[in-house]
N, C-alpha and C positions, 0 to 999 in steps of 0.2 A: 378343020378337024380338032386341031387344037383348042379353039377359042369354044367350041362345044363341051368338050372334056373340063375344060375351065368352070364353065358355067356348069354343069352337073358336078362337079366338086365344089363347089363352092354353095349348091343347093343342100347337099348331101350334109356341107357343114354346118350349114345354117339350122337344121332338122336336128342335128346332133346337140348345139348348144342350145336349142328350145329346149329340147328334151331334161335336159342338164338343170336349167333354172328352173322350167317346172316341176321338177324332181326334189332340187332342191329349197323350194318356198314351202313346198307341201312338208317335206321334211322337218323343215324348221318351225312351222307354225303348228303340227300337229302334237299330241301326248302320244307315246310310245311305248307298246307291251311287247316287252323282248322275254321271249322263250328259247333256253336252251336246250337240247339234248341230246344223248351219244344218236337217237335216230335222225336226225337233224333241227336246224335252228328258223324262228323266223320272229320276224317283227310284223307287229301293227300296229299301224300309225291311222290317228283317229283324234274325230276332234269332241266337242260337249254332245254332237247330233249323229253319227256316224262315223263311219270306215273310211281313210281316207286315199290308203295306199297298206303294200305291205312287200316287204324282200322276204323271202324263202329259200332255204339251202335244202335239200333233202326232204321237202316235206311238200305235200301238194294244198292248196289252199285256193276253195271257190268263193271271189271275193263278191260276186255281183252275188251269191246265193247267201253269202254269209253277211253282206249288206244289207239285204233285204231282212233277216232276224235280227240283224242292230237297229234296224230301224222298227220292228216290230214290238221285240222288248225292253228298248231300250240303251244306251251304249254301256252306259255302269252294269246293268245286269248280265249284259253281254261278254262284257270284260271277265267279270266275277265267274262266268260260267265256263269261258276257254281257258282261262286257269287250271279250275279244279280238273274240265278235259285233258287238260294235256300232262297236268301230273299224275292224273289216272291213268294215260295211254300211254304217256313214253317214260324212258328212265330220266327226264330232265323238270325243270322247275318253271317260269315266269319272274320275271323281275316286275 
């Protein structure tokens, strides 16, 4: 029983530090639109062709639907336009 629990811990940690460097490669190889506000905060992380990831606090964000219109119009224009979105919708800015 033991040597079971061993091995399903030891699965569970192996899934955990995947998760971790793929998190972190994407992290670091992507450009980054950080938006603050008192309604909440989020990032998107994106590269010259698309959406690559993004964290969200407070805010809800459809990445697969909203990858599909960066890759429609664009990433630059995309950028440009959740900008002016989100300091039209909330009390906060974009870096």
């Amino acid at each position: 029983m033991k040597k079971v629990l061993m091995i399903i811990g030891g699965i569970v940690l192996g899934i955990a530090v995947l998760f971790v460097v793929i998190f972190a490669i994407t992290s670091a190889t992507s450009n980054k639109l950080v938006c603050k506000s008192d309604e909440g905060n989020i990032t998107i992380m994106y590269n010259d062709k698309t959406i690559t990831g993004y964290t969200a606090n407070g805010i809800s964000y459809d990445m697969d639907g909203q990858k599909k219109v960066a890759e429609q119009i664009g990433i630059d224009s995309y950028i440009t336009q959740f900008r002016q979105w989100f300091s039209t919708n909330t009390t906060g800015s974009c870096e």
